[in-house]
C-alpha positions as a Markdown table, in Angstrom:
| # | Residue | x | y | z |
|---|---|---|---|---|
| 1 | Unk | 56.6 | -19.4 | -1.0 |
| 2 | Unk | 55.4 | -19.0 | -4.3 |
| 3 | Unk | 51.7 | -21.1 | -5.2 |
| 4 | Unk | 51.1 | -23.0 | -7.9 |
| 5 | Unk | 48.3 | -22.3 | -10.4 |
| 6 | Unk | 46.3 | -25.7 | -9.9 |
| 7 | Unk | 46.4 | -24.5 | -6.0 |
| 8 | Unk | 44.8 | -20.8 | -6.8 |
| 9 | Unk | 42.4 | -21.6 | -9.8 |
| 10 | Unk | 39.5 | -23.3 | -7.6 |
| 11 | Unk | 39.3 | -19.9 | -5.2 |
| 12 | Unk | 39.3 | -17.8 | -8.1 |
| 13 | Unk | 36.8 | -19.5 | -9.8 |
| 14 | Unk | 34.5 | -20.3 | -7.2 |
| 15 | Unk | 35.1 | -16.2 | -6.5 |
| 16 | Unk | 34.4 | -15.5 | -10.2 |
| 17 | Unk | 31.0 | -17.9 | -9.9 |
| 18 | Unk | 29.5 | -16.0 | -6.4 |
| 19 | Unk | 30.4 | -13.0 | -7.7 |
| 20 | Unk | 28.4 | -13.6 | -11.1 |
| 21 | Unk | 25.5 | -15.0 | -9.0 |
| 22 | Unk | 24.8 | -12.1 | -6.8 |
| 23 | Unk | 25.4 | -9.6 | -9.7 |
| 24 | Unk | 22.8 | -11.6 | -11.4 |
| 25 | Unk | 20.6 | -11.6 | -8.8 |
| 26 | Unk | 20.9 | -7.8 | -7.9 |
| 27 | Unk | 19.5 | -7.1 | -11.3 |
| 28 | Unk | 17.3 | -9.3 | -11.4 |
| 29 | Unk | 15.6 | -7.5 | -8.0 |
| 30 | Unk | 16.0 | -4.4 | -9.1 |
| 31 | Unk | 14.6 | -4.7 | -12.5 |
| 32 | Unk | 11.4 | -6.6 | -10.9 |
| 33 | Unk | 11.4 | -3.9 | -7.7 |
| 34 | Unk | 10.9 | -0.9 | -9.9 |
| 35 | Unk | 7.5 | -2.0 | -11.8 |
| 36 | Unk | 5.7 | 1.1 | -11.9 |
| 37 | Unk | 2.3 | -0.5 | -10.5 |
| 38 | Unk | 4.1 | -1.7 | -7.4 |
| 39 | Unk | 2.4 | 0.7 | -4.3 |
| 40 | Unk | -0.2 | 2.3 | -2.5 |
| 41 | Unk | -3.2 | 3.7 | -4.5 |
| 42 | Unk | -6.3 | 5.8 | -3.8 |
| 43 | Unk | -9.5 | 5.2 | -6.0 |
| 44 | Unk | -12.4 | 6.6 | -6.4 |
| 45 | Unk | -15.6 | 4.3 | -8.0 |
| 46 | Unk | -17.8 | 6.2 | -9.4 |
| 47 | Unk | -21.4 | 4.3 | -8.5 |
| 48 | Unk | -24.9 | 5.9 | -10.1 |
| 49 | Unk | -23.3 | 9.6 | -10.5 |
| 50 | Unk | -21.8 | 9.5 | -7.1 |
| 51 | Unk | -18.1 | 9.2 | -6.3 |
| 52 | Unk | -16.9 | 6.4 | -3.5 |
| 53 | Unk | -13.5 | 5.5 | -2.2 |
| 54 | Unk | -11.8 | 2.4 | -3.0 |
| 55 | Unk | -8.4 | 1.3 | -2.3 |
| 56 | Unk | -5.6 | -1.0 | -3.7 |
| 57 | Unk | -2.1 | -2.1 | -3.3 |
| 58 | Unk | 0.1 | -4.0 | -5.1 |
| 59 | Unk | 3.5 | -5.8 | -4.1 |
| 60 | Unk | 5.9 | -8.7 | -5.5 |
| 61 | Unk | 5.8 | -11.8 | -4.2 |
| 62 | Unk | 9.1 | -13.9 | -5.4 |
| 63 | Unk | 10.0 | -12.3 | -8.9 |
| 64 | Unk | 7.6 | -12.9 | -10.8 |
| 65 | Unk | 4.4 | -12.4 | -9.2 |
| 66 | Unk | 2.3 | -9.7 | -8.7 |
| 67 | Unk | 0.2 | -9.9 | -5.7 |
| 68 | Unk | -1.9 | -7.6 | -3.3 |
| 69 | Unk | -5.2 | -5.9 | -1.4 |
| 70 | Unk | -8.0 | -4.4 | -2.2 |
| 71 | Unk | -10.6 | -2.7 | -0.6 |
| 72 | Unk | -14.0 | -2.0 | -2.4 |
| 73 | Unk | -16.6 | 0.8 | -1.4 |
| 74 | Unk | -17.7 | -1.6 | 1.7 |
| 75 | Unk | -16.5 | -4.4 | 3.5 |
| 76 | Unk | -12.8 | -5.0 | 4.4 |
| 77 | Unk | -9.7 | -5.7 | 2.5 |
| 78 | Unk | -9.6 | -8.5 | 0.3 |
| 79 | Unk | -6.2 | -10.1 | -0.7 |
| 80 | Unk | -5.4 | -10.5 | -4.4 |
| 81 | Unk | -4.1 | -13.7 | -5.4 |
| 82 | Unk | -2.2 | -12.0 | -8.4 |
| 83 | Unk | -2.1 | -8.8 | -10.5 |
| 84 | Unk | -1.7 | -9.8 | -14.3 |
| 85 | Unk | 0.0 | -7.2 | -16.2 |
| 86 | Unk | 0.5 | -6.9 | -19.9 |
| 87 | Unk | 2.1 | -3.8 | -21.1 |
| 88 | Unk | 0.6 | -0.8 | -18.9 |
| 89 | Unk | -2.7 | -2.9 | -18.5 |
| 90 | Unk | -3.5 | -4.9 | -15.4 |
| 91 | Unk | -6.3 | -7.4 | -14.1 |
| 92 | Unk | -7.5 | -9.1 | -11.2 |
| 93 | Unk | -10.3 | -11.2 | -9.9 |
| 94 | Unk | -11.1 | -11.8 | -6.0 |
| 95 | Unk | -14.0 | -13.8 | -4.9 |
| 96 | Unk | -17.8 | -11.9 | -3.7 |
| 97 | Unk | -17.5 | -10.8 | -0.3 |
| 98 | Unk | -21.1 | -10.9 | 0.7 |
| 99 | Unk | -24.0 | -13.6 | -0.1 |
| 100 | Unk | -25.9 | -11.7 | -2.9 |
| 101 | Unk | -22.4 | -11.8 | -5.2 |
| 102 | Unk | -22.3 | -15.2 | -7.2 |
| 103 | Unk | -19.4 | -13.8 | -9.6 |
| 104 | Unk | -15.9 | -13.1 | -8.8 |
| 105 | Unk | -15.4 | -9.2 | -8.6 |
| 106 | Unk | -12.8 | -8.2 | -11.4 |
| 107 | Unk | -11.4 | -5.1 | -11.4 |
| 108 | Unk | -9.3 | -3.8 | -14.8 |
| 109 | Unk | -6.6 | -1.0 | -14.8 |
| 110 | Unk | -4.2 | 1.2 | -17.1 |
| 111 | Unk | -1.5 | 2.5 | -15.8 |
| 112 | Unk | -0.3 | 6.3 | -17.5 |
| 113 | Unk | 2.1 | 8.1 | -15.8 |
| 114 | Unk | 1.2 | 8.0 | -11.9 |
| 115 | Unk | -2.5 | 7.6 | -12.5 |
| 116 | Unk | -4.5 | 4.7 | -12.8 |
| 117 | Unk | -7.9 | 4.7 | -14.4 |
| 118 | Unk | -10.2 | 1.5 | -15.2 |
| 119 | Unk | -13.5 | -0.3 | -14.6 |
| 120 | Unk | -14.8 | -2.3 | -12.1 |
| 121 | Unk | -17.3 | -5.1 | -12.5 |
| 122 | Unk | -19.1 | -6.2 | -8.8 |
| 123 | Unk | -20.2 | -9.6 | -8.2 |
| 124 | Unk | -23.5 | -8.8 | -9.4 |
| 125 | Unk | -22.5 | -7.9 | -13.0 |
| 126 | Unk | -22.3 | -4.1 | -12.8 |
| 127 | Unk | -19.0 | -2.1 | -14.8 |
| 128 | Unk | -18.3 | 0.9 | -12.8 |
| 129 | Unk | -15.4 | 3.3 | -13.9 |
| 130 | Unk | -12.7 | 4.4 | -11.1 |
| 131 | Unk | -9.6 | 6.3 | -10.9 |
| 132 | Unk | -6.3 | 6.3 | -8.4 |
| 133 | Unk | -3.9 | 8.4 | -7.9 |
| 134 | Unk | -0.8 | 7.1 | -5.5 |
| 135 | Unk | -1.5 | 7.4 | -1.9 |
| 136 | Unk | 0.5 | 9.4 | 0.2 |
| 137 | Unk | 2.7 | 8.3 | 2.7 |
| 138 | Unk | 2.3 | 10.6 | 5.9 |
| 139 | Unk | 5.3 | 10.2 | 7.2 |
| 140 | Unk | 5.5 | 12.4 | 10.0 |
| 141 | Unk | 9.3 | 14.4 | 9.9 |
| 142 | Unk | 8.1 | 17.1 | 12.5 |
| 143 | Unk | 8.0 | 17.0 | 16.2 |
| 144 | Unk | 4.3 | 17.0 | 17.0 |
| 145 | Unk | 2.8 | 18.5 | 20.3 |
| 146 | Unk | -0.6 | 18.2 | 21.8 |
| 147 | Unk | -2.7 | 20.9 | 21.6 |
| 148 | Unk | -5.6 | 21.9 | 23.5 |
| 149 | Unk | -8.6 | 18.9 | 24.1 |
| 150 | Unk | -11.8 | 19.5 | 22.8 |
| 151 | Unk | -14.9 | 18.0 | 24.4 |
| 152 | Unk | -17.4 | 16.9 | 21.3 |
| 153 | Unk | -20.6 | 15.7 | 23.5 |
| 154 | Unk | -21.6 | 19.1 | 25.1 |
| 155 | Unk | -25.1 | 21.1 | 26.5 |
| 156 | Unk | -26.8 | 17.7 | 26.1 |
| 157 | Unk | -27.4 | 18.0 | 22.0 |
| 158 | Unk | -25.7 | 17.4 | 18.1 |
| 159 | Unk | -23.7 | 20.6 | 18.1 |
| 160 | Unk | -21.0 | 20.0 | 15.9 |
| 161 | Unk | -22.3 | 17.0 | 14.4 |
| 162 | Unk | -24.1 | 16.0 | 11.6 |
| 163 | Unk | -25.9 | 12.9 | 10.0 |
| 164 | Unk | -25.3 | 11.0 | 7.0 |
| 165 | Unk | -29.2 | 10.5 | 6.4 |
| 166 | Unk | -32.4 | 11.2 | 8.3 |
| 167 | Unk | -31.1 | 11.6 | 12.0 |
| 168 | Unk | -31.6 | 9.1 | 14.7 |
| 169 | Unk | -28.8 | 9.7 | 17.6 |
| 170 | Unk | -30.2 | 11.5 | 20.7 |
| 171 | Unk | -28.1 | 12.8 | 23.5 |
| 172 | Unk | -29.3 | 12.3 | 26.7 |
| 173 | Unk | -27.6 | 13.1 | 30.4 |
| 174 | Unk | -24.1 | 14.0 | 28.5 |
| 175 | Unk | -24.7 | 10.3 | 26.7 |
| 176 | Unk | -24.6 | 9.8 | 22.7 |
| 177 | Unk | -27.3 | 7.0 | 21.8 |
| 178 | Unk | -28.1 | 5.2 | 18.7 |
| 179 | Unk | -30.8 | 3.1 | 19.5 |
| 180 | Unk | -31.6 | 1.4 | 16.1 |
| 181 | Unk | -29.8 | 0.8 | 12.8 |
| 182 | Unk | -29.7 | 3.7 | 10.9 |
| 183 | Unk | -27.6 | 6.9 | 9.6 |
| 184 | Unk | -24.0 | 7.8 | 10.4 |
| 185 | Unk | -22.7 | 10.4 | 12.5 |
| 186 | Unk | -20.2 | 13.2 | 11.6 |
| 187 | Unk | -18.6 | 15.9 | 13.4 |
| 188 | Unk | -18.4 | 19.2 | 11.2 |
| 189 | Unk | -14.8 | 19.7 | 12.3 |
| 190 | Unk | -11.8 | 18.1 | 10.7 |
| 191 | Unk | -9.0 | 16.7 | 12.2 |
| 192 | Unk | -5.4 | 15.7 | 11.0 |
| 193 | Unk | -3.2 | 14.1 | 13.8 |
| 194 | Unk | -4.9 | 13.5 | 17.5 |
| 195 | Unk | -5.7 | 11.8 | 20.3 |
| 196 | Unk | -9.1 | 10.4 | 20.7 |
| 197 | Unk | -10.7 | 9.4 | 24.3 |
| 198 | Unk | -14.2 | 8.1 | 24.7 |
| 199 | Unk | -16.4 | 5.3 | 26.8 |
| 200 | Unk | -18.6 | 3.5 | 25.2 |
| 201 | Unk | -21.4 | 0.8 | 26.0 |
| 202 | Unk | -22.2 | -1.7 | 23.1 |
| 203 | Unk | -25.6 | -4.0 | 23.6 |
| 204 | Unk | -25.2 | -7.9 | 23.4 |
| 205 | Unk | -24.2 | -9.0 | 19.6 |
| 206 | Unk | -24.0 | -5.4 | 18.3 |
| 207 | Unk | -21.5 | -3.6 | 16.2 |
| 208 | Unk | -20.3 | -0.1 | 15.9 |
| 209 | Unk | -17.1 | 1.4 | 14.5 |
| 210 | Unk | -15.3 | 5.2 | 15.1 |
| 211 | Unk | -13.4 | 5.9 | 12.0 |
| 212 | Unk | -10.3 | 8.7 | 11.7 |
| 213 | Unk | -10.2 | 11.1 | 10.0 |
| 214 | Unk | -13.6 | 9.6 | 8.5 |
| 215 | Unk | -11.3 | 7.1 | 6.6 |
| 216 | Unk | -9.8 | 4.1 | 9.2 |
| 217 | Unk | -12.4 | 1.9 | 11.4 |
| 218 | Unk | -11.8 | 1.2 | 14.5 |
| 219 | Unk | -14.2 | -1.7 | 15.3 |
| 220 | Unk | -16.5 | -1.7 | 18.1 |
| 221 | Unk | -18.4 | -4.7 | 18.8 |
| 222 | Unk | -19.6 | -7.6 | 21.5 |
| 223 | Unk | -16.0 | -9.2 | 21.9 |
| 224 | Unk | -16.1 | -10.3 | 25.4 |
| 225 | Unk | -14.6 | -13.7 | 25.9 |
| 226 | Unk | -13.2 | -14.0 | 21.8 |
| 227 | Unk | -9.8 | -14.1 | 20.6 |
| 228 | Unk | -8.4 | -10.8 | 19.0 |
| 229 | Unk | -9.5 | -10.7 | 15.2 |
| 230 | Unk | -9.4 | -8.3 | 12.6 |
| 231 | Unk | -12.9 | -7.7 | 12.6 |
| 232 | Unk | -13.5 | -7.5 | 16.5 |
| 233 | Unk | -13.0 | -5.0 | 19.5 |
| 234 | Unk | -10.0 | -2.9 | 18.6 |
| 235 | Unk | -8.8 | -3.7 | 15.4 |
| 236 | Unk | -8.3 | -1.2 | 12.7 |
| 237 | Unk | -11.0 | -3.2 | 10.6 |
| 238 | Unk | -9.4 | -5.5 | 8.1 |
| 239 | Unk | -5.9 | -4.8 | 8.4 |
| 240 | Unk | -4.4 | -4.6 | 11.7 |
| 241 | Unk | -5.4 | -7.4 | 14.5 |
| 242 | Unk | -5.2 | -6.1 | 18.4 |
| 243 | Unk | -2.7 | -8.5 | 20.3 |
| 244 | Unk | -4.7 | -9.2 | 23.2 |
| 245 | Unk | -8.6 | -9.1 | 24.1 |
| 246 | Unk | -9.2 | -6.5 | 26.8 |
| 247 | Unk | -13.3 | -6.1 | 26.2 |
| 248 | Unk | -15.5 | -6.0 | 28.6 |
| 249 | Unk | -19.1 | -7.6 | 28.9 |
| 250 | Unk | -21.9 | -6.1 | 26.7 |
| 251 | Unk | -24.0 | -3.7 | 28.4 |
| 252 | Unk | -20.6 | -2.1 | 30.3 |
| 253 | Unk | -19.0 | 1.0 | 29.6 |
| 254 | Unk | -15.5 | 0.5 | 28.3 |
| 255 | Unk | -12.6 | 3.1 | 27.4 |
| 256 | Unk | -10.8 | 3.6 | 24.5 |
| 257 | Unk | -7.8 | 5.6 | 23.5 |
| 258 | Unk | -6.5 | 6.4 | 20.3 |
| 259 | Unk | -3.5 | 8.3 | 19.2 |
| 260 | Unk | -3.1 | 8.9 | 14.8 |
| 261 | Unk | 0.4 | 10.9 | 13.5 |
| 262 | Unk | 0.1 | 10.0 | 10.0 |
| 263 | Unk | -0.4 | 6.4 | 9.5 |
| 264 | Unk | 1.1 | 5.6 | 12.6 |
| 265 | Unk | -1.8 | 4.4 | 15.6 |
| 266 | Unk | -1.7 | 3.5 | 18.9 |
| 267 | Unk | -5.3 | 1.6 | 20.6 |
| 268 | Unk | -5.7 | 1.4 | 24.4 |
| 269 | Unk | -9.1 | -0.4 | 25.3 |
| 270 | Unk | -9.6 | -0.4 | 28.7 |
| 271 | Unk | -6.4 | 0.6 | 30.2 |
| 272 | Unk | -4.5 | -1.9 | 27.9 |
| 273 | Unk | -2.3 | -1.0 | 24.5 |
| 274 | Unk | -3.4 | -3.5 | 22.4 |
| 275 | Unk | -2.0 | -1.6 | 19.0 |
| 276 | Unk | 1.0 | -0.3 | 19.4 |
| 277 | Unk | 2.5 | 2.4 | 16.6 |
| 278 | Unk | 1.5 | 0.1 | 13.9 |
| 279 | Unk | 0.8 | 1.7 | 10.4 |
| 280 | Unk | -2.5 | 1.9 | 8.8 |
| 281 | Unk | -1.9 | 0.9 | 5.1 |
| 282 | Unk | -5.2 | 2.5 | 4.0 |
| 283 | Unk | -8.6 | 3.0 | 3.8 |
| 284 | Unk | -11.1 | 0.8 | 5.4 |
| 285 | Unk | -14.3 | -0.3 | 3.7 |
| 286 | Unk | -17.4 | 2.8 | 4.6 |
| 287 | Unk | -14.8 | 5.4 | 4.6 |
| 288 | Unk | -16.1 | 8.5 | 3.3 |
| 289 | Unk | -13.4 | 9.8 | 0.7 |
| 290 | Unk | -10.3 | 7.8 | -0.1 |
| 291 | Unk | -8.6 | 11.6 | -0.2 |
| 292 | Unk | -5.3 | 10.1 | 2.7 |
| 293 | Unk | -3.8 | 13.5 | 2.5 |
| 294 | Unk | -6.7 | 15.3 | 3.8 |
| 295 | Unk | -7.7 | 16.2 | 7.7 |
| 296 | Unk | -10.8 | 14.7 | 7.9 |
| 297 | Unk | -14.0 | 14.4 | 10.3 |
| 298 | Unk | -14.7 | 11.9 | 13.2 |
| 299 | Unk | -17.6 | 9.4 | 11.9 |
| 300 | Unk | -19.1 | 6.9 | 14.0 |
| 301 | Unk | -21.2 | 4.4 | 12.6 |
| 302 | Unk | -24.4 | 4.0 | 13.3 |
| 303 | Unk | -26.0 | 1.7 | 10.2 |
| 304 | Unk | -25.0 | -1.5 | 11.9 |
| 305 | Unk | -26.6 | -1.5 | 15.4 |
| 306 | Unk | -27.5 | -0.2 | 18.9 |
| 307 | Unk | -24.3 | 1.7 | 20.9 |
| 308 | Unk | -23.7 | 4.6 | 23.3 |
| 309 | Unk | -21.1 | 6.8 | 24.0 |
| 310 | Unk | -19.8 | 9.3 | 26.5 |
| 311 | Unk | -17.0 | 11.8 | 26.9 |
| 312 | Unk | -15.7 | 12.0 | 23.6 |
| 313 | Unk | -12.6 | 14.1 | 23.9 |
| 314 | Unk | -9.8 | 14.7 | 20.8 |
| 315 | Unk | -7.0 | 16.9 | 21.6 |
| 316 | Unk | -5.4 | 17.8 | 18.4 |
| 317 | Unk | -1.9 | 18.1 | 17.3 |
| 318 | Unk | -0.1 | 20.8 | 16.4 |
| 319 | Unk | 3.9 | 21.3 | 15.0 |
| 320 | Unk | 6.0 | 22.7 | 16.8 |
């Protein structure tokens, strides 16, 4: 049987109309999706002659908006409200971190080619110039096998490690102790992908960290009894939160486990995964370079209180 027009013409059209929607709507995504600023990016600020990571990203939010994280040369990442652009010039503002800041911190950029380069000014009114370059992503394509572990506490001394400043870790009876606030601690080796077991004992209210690859803190501190945060036991400090609390008391040795291929890390604290393959989108605030691509050292931190440690062990990975 043969249809009339009037009986057609409303599918058509309505066809015609949805059609013409999403069409309109797939450009409009991709036009807004490929902004050149959009990513991952690595900075270096340069402070009084001396170079210092720094860390940004930026995404869309909706299609208009420009929105992100930053991390400066301390502290954790800070979310950015919006990015203004104009042309291949950006800006944003986020609010002081710490107590002596009474000024927003407002960092400016100019985008050329797939380098940044711009100034920062701190909360307390100082311009500082940086520079980016995209961060890689560390994708891992190859199979990865573990290689042989490598004890890093041995013959009851600093063998293989070094300190940021004037030295105070001891070793004593196979244990690693920092008994006061003071200098960081670096092993002389670098390290790409690996697992990382150690114990550790951290003294009521105190705070510690172990970072990868010098560059991603994982947080040790009193956490006994708190709900999972991304500044407490376990999380990869200011980005990813652990999903459960698994600390023990203060003053009792706990484990930890920590497996890095790439971005990609897995936390066990005290027999319990509470991280589970999640990426690390960058660099954490006290890192020592903000050079991703590179192996780099084990640092624990010792310039924010008392903590021990014991049987350090990484076995590195190696492709097969």
């Amino acid at each position: 049987m043969k249809l009339s027009k009037s009986k057609v013409a409303p599918a058509n059209r309505f066809g015609w109309v949805l059609g013409f929607l999403c069409a309109v709507m797939l450009q409009t995504t991709d036009a807004y999706a490929a902004s050149p600023l959009e990513g991952r990016w690595d900075l270096t600020v340069t402070i009084n002659g001396q170079p210092l990571p720094s860390w940004l990203e930026v995404r869309h939010s909706g299609h208009k908006t420009l929105i992100g994280q930053f991390t400066g040369t301390s502290g954790s990442a800070r979310p950015i409200s919006e990015v203004h652009v104009e042309g291949n010039s950006f800006w944003f503002a986020i609010p002081p971190q710490w107590e002596s800041g009474t000024a927003n911190l407002q960092v400016k950029g100019k985008l050329e080619g797939d380098k940044l380069t711009g100034t920062l000014i701190s909360s307390e009114g100082q311009t500082y110039e940086w520079v980016g370059v995209r961060a890689p992503s560390l994708r891992r394509t190859e199979k990865i096998v573990w290689g042989k572990p490598v004890k890093l506490l041995q013959n009851n001394s600093l063998d293989g490690w070094k300190a940021s400043g004037e030295n105070q870790w001891i070793v004593k009876d196979g244990v690693l102790i920092n008994p006061k606030s003071g200098s960081n601690l670096v092993t002389e080796a670098v390290y790409d992908d690996f697992k990382l077991n150690l114990e550790f004992r951290v003294p009521k209210g105190s705070n510690s960290g172990v970072y990868l690859r010098g560059r991603y803190e994982v947080q040790i501190t009193d956490s006994h009894g708190m709900e999972p945060a991304l500044d407490q036991l376990g999380a990869i400090y200011g980005f990813l939160m652990p999903v459960s609390m698994s600390a023990k008391a203060a003053g009792e040795w706990q484990s930890m486990e920590v497996t890095l291929t790439g971005r990609l890390v897995t936390v066990v604290l005290n027999g319990v995964t509470i991280i589970c393959n999640q990426e690390i989108p960058g660099i954490t605030g006290g890192a020592i370079d903000s050079h991703e691509g590179n192996p780099g050292p084990l640092m624990i931190q010792g310039d924010h209180g008392a903590v021990d440690f014991r049987n350090i062990v990484i076995t590195p990975a190696r492709v097969q």
